[in-house]
DRENGUFI-908295 format. One record per residue (C-alpha): residue number from 1; x, y, z; residue in three letters. Coordinates in steps of 0.02 Angstrom, whole numbers, plus 50000, padded with zeros to 5 digits. Example, Ala and Ser with C-alpha at 12.3 -4.5 7.8 and 13.67 -1.06 7.14 Angstrom:
DRENGUFI-908295
+------+-------+-------+-------+------+
| resi |     u |     v |     w | resn |
+------+-------+-------+-------+------+
|    1 | 50615 | 49775 | 50390 |  ala |
|    2 | 50684 | 49947 | 50357 |  ser |
+------+-------+-------+-------+------+
END
This chain:
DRENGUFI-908295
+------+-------+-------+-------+------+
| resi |     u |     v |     w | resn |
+------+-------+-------+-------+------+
|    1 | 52856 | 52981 | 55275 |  unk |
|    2 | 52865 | 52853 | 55129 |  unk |
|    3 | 52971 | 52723 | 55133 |  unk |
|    4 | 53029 | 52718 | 55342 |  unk |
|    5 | 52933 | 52564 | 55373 |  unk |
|    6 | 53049 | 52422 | 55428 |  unk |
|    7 | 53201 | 52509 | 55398 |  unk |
|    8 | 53359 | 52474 | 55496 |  unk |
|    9 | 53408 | 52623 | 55584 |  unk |
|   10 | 53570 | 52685 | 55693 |  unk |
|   11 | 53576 | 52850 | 55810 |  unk |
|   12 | 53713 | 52906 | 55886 |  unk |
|   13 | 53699 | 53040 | 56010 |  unk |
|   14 | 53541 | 52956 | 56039 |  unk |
|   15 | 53515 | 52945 | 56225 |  unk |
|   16 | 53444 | 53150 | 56236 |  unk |
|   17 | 53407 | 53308 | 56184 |  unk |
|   18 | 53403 | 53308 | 55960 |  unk |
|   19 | 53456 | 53128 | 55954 |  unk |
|   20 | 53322 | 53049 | 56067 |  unk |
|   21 | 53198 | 53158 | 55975 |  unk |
|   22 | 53268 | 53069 | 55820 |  unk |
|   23 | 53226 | 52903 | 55885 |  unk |
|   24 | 53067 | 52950 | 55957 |  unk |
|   25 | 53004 | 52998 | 55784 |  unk |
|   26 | 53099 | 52846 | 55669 |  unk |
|   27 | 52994 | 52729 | 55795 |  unk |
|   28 | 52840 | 52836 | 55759 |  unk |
|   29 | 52887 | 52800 | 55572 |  unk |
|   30 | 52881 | 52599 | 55599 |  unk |
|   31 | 53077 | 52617 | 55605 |  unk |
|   32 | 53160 | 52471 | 55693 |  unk |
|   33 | 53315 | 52585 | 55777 |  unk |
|   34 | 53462 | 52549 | 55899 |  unk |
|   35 | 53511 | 52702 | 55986 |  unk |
|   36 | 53702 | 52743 | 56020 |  unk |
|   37 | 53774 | 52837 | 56167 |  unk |
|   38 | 53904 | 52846 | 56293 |  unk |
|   39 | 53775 | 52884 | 56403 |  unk |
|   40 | 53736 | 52730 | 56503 |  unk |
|   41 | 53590 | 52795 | 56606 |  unk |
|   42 | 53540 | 52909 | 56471 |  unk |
|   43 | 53504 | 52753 | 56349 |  unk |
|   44 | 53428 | 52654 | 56511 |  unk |
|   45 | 53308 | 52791 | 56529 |  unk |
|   46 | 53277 | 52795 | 56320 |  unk |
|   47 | 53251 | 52607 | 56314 |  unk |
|   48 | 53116 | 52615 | 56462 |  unk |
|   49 | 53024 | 52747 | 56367 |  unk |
|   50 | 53031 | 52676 | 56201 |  unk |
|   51 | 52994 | 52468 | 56225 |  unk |
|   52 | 53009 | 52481 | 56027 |  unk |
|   53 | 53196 | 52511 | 56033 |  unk |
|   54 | 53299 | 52349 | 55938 |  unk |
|   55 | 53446 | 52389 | 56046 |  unk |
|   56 | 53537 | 52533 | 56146 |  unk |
|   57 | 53719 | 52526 | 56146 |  unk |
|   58 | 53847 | 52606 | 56265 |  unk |
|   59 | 53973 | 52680 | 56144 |  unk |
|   60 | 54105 | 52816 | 56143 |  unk |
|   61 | 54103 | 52876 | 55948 |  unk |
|   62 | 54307 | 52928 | 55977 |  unk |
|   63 | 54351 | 52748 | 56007 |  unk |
|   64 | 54361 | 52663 | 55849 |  unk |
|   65 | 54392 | 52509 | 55929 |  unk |
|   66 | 54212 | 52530 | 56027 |  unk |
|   67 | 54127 | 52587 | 55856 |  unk |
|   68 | 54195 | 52417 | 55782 |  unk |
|   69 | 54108 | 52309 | 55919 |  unk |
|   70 | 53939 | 52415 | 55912 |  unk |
|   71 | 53948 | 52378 | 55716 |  unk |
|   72 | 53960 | 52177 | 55762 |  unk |
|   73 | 53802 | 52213 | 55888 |  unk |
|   74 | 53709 | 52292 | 55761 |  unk |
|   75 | 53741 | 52155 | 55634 |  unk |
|   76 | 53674 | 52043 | 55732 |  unk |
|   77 | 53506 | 52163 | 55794 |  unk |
|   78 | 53458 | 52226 | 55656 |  unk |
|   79 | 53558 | 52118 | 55488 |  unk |
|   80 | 53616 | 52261 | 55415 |  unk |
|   81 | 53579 | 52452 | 55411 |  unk |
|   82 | 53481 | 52559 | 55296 |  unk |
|   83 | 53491 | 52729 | 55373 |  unk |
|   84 | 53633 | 52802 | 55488 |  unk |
|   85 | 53599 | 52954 | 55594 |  unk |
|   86 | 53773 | 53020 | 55630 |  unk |
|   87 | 53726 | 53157 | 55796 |  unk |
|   88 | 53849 | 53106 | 55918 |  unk |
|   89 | 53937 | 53275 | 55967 |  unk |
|   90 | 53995 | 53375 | 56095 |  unk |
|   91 | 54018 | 53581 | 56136 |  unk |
|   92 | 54142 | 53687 | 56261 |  unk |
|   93 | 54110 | 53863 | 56276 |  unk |
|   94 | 54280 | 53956 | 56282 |  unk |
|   95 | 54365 | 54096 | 56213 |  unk |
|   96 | 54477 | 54039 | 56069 |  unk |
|   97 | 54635 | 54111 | 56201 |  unk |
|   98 | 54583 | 53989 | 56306 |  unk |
|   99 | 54574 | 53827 | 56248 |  unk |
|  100 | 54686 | 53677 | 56292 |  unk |
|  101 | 54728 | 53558 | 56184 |  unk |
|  102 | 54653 | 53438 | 56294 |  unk |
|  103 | 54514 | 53529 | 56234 |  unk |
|  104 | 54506 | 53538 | 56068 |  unk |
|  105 | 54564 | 53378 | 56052 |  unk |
|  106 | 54420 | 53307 | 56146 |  unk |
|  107 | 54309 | 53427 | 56027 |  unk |
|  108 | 54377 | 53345 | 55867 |  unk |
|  109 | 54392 | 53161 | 55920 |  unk |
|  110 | 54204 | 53162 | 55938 |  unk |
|  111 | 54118 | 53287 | 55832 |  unk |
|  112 | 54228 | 53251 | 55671 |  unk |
|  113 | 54338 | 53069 | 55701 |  unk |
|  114 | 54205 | 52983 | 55818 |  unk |
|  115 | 54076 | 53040 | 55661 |  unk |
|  116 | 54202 | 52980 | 55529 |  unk |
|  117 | 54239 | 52806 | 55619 |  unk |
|  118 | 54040 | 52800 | 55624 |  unk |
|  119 | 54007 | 52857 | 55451 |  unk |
|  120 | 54149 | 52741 | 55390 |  unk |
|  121 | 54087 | 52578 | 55453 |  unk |
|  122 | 53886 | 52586 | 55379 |  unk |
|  123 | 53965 | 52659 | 55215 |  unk |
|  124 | 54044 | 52489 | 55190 |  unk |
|  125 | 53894 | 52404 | 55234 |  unk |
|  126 | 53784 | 52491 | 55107 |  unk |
|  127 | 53882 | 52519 | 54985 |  unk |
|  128 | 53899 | 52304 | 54991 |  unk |
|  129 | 53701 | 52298 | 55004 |  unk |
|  130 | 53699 | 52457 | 54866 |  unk |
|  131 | 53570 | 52586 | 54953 |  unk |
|  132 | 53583 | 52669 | 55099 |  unk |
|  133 | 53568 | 52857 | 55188 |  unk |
|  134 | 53692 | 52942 | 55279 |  unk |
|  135 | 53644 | 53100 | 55383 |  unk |
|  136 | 53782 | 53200 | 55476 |  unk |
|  137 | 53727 | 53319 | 55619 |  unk |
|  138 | 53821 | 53475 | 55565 |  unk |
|  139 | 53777 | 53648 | 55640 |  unk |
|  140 | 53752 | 53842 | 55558 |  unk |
|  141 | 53894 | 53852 | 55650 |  unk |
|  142 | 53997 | 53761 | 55526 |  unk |
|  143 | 53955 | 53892 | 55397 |  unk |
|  144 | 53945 | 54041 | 55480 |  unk |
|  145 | 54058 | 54151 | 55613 |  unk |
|  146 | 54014 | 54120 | 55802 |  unk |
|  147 | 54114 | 54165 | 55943 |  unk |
|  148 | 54154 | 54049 | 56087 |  unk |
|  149 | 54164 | 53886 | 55998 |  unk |
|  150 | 54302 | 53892 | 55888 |  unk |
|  151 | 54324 | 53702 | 55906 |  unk |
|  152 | 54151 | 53656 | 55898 |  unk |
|  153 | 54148 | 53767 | 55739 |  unk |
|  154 | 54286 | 53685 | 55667 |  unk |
|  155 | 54240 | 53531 | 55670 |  unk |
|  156 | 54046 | 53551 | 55609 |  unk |
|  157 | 54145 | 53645 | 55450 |  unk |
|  158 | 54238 | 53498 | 55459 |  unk |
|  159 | 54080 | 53358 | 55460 |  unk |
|  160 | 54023 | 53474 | 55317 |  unk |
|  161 | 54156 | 53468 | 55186 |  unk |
|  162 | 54155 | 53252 | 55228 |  unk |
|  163 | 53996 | 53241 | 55192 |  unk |
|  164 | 54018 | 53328 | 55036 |  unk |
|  165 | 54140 | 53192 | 55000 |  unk |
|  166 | 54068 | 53039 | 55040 |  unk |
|  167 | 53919 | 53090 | 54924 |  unk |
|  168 | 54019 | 53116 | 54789 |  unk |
|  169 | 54106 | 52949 | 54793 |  unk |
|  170 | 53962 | 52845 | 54851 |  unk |
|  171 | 53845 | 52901 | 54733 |  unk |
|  172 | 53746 | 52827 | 54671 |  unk |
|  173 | 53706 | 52693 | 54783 |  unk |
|  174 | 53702 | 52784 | 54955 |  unk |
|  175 | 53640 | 52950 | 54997 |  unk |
|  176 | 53727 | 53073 | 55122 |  unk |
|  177 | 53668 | 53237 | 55168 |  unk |
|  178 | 53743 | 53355 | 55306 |  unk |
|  179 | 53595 | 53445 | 55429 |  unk |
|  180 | 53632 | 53616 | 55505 |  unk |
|  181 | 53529 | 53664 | 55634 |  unk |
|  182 | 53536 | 53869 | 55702 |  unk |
|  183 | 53469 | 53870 | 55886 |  unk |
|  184 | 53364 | 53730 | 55966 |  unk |
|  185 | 53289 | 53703 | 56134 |  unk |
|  186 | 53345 | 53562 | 56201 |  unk |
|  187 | 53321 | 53525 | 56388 |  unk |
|  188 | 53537 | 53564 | 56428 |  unk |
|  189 | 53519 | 53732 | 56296 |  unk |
|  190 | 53372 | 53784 | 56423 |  unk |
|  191 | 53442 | 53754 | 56554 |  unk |
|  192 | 53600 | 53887 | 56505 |  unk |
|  193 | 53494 | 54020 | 56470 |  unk |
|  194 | 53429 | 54148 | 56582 |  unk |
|  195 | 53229 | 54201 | 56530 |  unk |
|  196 | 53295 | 54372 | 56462 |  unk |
|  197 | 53414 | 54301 | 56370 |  unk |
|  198 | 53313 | 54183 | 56274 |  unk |
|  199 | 53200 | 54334 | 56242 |  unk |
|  200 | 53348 | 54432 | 56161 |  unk |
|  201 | 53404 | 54285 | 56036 |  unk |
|  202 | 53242 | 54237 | 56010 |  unk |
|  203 | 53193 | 54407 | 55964 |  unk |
|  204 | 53323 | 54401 | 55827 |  unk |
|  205 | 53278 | 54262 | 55759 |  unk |
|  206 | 53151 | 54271 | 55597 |  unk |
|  207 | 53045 | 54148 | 55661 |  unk |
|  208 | 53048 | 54228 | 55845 |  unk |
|  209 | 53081 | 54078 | 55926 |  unk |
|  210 | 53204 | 53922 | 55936 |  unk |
|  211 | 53181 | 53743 | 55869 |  unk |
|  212 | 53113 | 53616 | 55973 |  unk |
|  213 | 53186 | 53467 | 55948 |  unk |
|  214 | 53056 | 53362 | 55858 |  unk |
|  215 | 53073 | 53490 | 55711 |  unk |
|  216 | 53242 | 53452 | 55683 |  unk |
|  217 | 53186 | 53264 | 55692 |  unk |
|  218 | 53058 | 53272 | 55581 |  unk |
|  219 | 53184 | 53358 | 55441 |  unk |
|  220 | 53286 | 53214 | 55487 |  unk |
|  221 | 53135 | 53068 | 55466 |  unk |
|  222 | 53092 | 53181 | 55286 |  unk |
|  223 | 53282 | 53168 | 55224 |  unk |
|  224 | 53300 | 52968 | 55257 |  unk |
|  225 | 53134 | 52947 | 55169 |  unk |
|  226 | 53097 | 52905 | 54996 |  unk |
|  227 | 53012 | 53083 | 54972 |  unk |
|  228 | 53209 | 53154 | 54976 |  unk |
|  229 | 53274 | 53023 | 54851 |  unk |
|  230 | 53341 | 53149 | 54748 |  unk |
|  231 | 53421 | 53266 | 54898 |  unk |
|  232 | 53616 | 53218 | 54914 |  unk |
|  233 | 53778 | 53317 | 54952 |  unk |
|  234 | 53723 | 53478 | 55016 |  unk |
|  235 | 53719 | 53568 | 55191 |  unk |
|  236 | 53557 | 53579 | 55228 |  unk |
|  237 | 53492 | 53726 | 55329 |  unk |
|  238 | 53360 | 53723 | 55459 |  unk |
|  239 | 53379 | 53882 | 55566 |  unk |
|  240 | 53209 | 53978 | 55558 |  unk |
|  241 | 53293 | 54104 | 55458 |  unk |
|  242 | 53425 | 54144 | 55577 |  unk |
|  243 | 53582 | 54176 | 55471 |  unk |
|  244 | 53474 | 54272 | 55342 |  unk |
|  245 | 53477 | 54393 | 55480 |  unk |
|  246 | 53654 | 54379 | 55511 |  unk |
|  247 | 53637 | 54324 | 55700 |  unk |
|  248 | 53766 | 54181 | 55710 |  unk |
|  249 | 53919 | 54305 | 55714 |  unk |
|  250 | 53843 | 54432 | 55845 |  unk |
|  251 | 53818 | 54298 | 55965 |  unk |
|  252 | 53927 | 54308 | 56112 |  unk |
|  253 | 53798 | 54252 | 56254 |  unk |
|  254 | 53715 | 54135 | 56152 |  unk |
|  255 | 53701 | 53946 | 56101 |  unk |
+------+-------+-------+-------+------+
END
């Protein structure tokens, strides 16, 4: 992708599954990237893999306090930040009946505070330097109906509608662009699903299959890049055509 070379780069959520495909590809991209994670053997494992990595950070995106000092690391790694890949998140499958608020409040501190108190922080630092991308991991299921997850869903609506925000008022020096994903097969989504049920969603699916994660990551890699210099503001969708087909709301057994 043009323009990826050299650029400073931050993923949270980095340590597995979507975000570790994230780095994997930035780093393919001549990226220089410092992962983010609560995850302290998760990043371990990450940085042993990837010798390329500037940094990996042990950080809990609903502390604001621990966001603050992993902002002062990366000022240090990396001088600055051009690109901000905002994936840290979290899911509990429950009936809506059933949640705590324990719960939901553990939902919401990290999906849509721990991704504001992210977000936050490299806004000020590029709106000082005056360029900058911002991409928030939302989900279909911030758009669409889908049992199960009522907090999960409420907060990617909620990552949504910021990001719609902060593109409006930091236009025009940094971009920010919200990415839904439908289903993807990450190693903990496989491991959840029995063969004949990944048959049955898959087979509803357009595409007849999931995502694997490096698609998602490549969208990612094409949105930070100069080719998508014009691409601000809106959710963008990357679900092999599931909601066309209506599938989000009839999932009950699902992701």
């Amino acid at each position: 992708m043009r323009g990826l070379k050299d650029k400073r780069v931050l993923v949270t959520g980095g340590a597995s599954g979507i975000g570790a495909a994230i780095v994997a590809r930035f780093l393919e991209e001549g990226a220089r990237v410092v992962a983010l994670d609560r995850n302290e053997a998760g990043l371990a494992a990450l940085a042993r893999e990837h010798k390329r990595l500037e940094g990996s950070l042990i950080t809990d995106v609903s502390r604001p306090e621990q966001v603050e000092r992993a902002f002062a690391a990366i000022d240090k790694l990396l001088g600055g930040l051009d690109v901000l890949v905002n994936n840290a998140g979290l899911s509990i499958r429950h009936s809506f009946l059933e949640i705590t608020l324990e719960e939901w409040q553990r939902v919401i501190d990290t999906n849509l505070t721990g991704l504001f108190h992210v977000a936050q922080q490299a806004a000020r630092r590029m709106v000082s330097q005056r360029s900058g991308v911002i991409l928030n991991m939302g989900s279909m299921n911030g758009l669409v109906g889908c049992p199960l997850y009522a907090d999960y869903n409420a907060s990617k609506a909620g990552v949504i509608e910021l990001s719609r925000t902060m593109a409006l008022e930091l236009a025009p020096a940094v971009r920010v662009v919200c990415v839904c994903p439908g289903a993807v097969l990450t190693p903990m989504q496989e491991a959840e699903y029995t063969p004949a049920m990944l048959d049955a969603l898959n087979a509803k699916i357009p595409m007849r299959r999931h995502a694997q994660p490096s698609e998602i990551a490549a969208f990612f890699a094409f949105l930070a890049s100069d080719e998508a210099g014009f691409v601000s503001g809106h959710p963008m969708i990357i679900d092999g055509g599931e909601a066309v087909g209506g599938l989000a709301s009839h999932m009950v057994d699902g992701h």
